[in-house]
VEXBA-161057 format. One record per residue: residue in three letters; x, y, z of N, C-alpha, C in turn. Coordinates in steps of 0.001 Angstrom, whole numbers, plus 524288, in hexadecimal, padded with zeros to 5 digits. Atoms other than C-alpha are relative to their C-alpha. Example, Ala and Ser with C-alpha at 12.3 -4.5 7.8 and 13.67 -1.06 7.14 Angstrom:
<nodes>
(node "ala", (8037A, 7FB5A, 80000), (8300C, 7EE6C, 81E78), (80384, 804B0, 80000))
(node "ser", (7FCCC, 7FB5A, 7FFC4), (83566, 7FBDC, 81BE4), (7FCFE, 80442, 802DA))
</nodes>
This chain:
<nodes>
(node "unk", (7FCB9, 80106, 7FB89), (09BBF, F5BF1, 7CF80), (801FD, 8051D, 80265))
(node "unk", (7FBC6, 7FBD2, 7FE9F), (0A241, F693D, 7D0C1), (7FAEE, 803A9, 80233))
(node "unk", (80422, 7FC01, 7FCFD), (0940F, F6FE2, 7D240), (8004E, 7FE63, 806E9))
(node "unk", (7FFD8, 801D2, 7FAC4), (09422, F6834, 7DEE6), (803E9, 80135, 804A1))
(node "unk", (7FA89, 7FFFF, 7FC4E), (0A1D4, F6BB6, 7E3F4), (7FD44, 803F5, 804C3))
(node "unk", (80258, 7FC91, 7FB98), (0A068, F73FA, 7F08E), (803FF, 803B9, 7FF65))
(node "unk", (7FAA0, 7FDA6, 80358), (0A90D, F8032, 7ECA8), (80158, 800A2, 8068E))
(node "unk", (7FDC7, 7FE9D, 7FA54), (0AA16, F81A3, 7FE12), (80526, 7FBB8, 80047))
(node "unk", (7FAFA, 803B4, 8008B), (0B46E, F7593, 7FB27), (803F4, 80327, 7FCEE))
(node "unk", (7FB8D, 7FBFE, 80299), (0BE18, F7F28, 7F2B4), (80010, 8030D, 803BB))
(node "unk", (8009D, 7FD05, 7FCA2), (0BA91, F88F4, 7FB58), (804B7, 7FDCC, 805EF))
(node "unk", (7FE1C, 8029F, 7FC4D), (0BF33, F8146, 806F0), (80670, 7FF0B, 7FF9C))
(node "unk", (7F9B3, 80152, 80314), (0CB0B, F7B62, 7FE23), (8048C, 8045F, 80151))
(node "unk", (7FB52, 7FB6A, 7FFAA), (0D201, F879E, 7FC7C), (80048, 801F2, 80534))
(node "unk", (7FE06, 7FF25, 7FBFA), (0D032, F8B36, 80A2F), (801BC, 7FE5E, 80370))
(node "unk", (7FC06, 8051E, 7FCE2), (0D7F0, F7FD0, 80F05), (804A7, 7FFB5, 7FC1A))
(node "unk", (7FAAD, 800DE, 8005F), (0E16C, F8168, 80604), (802F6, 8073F, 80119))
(node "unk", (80035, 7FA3E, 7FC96), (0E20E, F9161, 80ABD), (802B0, 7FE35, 802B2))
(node "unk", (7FBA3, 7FF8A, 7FC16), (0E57A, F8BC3, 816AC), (802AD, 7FDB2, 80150))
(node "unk", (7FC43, 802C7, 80143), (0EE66, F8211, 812D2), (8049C, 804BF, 7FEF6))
(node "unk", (7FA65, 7FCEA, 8006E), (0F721, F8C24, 80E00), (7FE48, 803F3, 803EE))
(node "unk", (7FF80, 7FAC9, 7F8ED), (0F412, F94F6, 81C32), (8057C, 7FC74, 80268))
(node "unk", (7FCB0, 80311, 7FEA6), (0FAC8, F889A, 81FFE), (806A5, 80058, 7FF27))
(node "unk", (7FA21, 800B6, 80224), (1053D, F87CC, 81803), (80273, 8058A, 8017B))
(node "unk", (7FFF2, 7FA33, 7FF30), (10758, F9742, 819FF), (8025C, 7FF58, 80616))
(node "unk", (7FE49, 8022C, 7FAFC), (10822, F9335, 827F7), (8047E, 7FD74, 80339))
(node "unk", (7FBED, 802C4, 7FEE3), (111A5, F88EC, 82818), (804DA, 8034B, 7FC92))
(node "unk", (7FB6A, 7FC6E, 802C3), (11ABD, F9275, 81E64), (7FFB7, 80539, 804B0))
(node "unk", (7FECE, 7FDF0, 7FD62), (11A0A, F9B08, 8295E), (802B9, 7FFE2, 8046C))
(node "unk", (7FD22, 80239, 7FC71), (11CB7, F93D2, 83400), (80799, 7FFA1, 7FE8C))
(node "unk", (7FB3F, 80236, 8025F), (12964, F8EB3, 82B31), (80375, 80513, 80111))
(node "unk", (7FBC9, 7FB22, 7FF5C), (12E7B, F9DBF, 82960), (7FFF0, 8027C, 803D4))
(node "unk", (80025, 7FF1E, 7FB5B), (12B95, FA1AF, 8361D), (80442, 7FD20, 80396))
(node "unk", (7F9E5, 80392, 7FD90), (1350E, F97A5, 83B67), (80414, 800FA, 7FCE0))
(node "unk", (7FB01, 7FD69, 801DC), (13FEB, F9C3A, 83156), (7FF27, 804AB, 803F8))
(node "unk", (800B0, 7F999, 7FD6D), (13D03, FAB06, 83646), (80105, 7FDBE, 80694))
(node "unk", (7FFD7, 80077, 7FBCB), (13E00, FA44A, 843C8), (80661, 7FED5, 80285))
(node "unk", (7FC47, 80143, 7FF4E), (14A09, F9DB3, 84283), (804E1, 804B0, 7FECD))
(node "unk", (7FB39, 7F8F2, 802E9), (15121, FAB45, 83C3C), (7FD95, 8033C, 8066B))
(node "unk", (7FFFF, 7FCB5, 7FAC4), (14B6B, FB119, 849E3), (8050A, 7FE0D, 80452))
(node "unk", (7FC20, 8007E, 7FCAA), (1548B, FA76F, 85133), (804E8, 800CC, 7FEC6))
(node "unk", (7FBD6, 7FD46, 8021E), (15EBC, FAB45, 84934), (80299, 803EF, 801FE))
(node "unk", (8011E, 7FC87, 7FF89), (15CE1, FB7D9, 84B3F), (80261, 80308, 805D9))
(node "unk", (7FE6C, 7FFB0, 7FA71), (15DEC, FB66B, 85A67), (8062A, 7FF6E, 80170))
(node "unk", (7FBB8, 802E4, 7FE64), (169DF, FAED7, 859D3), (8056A, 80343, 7FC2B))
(node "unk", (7FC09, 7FCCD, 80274), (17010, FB8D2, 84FFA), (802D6, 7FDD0, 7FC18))
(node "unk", (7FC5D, 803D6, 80469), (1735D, FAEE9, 845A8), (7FC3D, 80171, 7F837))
(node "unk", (801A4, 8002A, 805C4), (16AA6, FB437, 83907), (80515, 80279, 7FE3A))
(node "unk", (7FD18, 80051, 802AF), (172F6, FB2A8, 82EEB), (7FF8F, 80516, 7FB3D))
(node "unk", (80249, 7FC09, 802EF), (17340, FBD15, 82213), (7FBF6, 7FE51, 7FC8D))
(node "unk", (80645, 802C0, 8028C), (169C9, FB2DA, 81A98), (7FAB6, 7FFFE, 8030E))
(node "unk", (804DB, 7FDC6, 7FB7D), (16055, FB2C9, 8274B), (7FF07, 806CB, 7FD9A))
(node "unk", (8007E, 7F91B, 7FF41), (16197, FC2D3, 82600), (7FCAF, 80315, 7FA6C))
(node "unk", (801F3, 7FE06, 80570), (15F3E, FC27E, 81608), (7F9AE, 7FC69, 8008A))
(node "unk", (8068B, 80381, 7FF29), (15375, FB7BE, 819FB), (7FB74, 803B6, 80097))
(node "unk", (802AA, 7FBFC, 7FDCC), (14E61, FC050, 822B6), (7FED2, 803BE, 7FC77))
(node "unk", (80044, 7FA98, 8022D), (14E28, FCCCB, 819EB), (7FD1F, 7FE97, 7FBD0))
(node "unk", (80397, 80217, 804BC), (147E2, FC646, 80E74), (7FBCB, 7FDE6, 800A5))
(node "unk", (804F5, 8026D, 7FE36), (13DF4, FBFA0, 8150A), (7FE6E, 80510, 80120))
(node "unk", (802BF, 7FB48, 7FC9A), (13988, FCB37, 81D06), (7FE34, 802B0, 7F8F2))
(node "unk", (80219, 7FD32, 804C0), (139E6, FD29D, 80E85), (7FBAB, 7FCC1, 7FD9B))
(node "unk", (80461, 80375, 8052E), (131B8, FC70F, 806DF), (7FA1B, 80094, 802C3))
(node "unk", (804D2, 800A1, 7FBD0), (1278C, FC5E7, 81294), (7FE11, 80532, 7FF43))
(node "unk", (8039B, 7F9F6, 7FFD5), (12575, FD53A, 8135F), (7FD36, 80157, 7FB2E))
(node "unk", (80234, 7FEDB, 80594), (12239, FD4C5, 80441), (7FC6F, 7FB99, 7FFF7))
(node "unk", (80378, 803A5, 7FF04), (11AF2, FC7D9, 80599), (7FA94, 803C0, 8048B))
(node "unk", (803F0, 7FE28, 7FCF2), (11306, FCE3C, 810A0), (7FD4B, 80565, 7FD4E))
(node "unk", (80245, 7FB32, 801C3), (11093, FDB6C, 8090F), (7FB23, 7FDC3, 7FAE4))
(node "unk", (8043B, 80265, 80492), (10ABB, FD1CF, 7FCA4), (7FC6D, 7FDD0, 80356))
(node "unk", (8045A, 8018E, 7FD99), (103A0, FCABD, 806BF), (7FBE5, 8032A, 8021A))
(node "unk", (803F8, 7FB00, 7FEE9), (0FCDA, FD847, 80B9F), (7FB8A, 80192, 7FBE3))
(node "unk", (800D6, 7FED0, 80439), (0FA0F, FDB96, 7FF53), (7FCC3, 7FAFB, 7FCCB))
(node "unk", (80327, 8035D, 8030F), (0F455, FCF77, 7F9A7), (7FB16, 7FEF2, 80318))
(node "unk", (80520, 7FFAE, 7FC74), (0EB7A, FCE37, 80618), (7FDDE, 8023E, 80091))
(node "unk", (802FC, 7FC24, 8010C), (0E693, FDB93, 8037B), (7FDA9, 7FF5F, 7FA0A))
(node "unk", (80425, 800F2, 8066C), (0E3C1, FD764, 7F589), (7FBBD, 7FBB2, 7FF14))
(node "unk", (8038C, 804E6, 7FE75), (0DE3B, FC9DB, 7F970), (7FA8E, 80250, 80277))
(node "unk", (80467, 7FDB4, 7FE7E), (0D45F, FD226, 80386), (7FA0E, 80093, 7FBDD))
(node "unk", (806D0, 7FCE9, 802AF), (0CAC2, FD86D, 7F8EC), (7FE01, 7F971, 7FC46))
(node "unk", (80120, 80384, 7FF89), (0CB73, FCB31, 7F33A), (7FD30, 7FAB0, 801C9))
(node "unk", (80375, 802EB, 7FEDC), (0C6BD, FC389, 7FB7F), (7FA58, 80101, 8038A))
(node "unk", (8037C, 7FCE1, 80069), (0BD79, FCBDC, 7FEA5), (7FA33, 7FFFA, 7FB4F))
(node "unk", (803C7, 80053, 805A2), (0B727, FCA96, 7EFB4), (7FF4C, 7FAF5, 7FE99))
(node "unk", (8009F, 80600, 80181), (0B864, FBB94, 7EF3A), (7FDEC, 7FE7D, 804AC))
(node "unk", (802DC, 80005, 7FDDA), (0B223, FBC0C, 7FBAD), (7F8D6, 800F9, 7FF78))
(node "unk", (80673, 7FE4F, 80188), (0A5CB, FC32D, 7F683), (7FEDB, 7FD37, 7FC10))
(node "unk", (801FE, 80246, 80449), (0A57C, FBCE3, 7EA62), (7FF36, 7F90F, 8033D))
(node "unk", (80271, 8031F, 7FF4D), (0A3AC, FB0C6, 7F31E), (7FBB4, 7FFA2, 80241))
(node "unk", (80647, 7FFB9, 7FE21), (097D2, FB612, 7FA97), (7FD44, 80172, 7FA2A))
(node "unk", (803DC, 7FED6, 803A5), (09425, FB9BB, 7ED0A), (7FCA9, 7FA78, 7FD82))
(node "unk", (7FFD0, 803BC, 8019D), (0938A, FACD8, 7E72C), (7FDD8, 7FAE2, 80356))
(node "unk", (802D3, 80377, 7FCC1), (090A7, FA4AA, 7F32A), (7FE4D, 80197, 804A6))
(node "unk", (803A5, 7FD0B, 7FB90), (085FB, FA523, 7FD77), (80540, 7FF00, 80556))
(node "unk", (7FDFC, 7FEED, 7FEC8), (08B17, FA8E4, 80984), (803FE, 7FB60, 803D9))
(node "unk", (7FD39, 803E3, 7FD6D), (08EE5, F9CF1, 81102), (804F7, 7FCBE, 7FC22))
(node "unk", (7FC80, 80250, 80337), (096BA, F968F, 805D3), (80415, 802C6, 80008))
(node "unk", (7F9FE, 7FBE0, 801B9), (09E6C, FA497, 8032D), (80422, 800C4, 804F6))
(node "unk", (7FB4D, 7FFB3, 7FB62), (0A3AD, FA3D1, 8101A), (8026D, 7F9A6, 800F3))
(node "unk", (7FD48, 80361, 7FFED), (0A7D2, F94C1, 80E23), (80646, 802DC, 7FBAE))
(node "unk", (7FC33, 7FF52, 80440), (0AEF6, F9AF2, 80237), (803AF, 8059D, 8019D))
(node "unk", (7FD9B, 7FAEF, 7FE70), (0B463, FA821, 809B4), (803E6, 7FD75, 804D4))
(node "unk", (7FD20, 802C5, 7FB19), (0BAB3, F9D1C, 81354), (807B4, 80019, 7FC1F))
(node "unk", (7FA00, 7FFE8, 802D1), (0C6D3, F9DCD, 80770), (80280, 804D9, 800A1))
(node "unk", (7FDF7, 7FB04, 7FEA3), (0C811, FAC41, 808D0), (80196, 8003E, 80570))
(node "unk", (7FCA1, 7FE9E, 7FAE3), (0CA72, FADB2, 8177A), (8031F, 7FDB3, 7FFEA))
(node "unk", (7F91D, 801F7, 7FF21), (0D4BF, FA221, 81755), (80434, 8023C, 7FAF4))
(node "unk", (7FBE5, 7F9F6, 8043B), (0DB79, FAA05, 80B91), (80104, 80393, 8023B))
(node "unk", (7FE81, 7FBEE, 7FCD0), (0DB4E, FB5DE, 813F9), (8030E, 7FEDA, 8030A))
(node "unk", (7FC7F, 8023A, 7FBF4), (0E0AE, FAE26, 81F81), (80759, 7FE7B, 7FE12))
(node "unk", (7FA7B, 8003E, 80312), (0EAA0, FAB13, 81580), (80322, 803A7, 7FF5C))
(node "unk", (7FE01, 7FC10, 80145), (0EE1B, FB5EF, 8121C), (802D4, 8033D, 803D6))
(node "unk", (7FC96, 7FDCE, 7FA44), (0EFE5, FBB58, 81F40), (8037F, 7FF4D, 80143))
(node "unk", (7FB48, 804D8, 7FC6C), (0F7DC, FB029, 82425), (80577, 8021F, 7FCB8))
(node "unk", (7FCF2, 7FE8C, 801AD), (0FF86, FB37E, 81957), (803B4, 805FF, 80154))
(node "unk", (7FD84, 7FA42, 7FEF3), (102AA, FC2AB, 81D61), (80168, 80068, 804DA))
(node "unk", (7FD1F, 7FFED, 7FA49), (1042A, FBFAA, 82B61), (805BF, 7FD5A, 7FF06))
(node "unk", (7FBF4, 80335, 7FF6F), (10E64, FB4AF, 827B4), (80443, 804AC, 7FCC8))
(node "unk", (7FC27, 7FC72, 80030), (11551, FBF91, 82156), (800CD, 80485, 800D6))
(node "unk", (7FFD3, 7FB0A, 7FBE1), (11400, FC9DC, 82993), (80362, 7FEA0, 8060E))
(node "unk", (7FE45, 802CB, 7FC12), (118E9, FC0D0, 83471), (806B6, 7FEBE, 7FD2A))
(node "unk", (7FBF8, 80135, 801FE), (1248A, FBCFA, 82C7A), (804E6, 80544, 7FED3))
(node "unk", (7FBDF, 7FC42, 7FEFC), (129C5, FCA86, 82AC0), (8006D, 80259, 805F9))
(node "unk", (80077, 7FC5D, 7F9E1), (1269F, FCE1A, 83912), (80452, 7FC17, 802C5))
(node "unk", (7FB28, 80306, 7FBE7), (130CF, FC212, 83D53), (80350, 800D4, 7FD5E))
(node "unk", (7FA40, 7FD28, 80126), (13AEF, FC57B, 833C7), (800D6, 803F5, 80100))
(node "unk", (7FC92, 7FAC6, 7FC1E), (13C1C, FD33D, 83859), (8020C, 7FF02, 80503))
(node "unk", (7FDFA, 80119, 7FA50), (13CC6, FCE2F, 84589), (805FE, 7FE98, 7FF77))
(node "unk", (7FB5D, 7FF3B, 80031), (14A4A, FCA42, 8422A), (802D6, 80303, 7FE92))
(node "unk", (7FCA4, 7FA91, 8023C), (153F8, FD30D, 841CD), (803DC, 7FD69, 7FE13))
(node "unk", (7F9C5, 8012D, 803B7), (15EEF, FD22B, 837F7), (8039A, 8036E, 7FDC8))
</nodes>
């Protein structure tokens, strides 16, 4: 039974659930983007408070260290997938290895999404001044 499986169905699998969590990544952005939005009208109106001010300052710190591991792991991920790339042209002819190299680019995409969303996140908390 299992000789029979089609391994392009795993293949496939994981890259729907990849971008299930792009998704989810997505909608957790949207979410803190509208906090960070609502501390802008604040902001205007001259009402952040000293908890807004300690918000602000800790976020901005967690994100800039979040974004420096995210640099850093996407430079380590690179040579990676790079070698699990070849080892799938090694292993399968060439039309299959690019069904199976369809998990690596949405991983990359991931990964991205991920360093923009926090690259974007410290670029609107500086925008406030406190």
């Amino acid at each position: 039974m299992l000789q029979n499986f089609p391994i392009e169905i795993v293949s496939n699998i994981v890259s729907l659930l990849i971008i299930v969590l792009i998704i989810i990544k997505f909608v957790s952005y949207k979410k803190k983007v509208s906090v960070i939005d609502g501390l802008y009208k604040l902001e205007e109106e001259n009402k952040l408070s000293n908890n807004d001010k300690e918000f602000i300052k800790s976020n901005l710190l967690e994100y800039e260290i979040l974004h420096e591991k995210q640099i850093g792991f996407n430079k380590f991920m690179y040579p990676a997938f790079i070698l699990v790339a070849g080892i799938f042209f090694i292993y399968f002819d060439f039309a299959e290895a690019m069904i199976h190299i369809n998990i690596l680019v949405v991983a990359f995409i991931y990964l991205y999404i991920k360093k923009i969303h926090y690259k974007n996140y410290i670029e609107l908390l500086k925008g406030i001044k406190i």
